[in-house]
matplotlib code that plots the C-alpha trace (Angstrom):
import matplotlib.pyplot as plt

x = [0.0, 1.6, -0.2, 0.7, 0.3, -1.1, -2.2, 0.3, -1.8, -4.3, -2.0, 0.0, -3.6, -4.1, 0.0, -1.1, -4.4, -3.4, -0.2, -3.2, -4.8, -1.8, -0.5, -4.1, -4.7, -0.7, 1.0, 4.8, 6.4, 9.3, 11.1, 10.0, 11.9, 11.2, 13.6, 15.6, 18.3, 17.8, 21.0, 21.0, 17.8, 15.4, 13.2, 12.6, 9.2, 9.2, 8.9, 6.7, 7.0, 4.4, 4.7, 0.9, -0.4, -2.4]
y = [0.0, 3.4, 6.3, 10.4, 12.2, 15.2, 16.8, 16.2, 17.0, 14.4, 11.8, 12.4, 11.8, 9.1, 7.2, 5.9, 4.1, 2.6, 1.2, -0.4, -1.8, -3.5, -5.0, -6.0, -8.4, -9.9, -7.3, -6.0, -3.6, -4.7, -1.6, 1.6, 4.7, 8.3, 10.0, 9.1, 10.6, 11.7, 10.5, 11.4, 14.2, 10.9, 11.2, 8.4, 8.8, 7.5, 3.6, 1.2, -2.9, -4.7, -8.5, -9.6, -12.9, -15.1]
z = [0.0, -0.5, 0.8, 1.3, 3.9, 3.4, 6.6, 9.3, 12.2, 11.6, 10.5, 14.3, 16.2, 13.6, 14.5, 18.4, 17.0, 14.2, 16.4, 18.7, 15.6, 14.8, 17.6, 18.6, 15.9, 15.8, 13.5, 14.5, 12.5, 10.8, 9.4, 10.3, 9.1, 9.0, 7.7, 4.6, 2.6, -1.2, -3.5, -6.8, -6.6, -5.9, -3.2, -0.8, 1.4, 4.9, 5.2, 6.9, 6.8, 8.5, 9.4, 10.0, 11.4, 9.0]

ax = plt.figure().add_subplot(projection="3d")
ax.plot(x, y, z, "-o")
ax.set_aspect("equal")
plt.show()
């Protein structure tokens, strides 16, 4: 899934419950990494990797 974020505010309320959701129904997070560098002008958005229980 790839997604924007568009309005920061709502997406920082939005951060603790979808950690709950998660974790409630067996996910972990795998990678999680917020800031990234750019190397040759590419951009690189923030990255999530989810493990999730079957």
């Amino acid at each position: 899934m790839n997604a924007n974020v568009t309005g920061p505010e709502k997406f920082a309320a939005y951060q603790p419950l979808s950690m709950q959701a998660i974790e409630a129904y067996g996910g972990k997070f795998l990678v999680r990494r917020a800031q990234s560098e750019a190397l040759e002008e590419s951009m690189c958005p923030p990255s999530v990797v989810l493990e999730c229980a079957d």
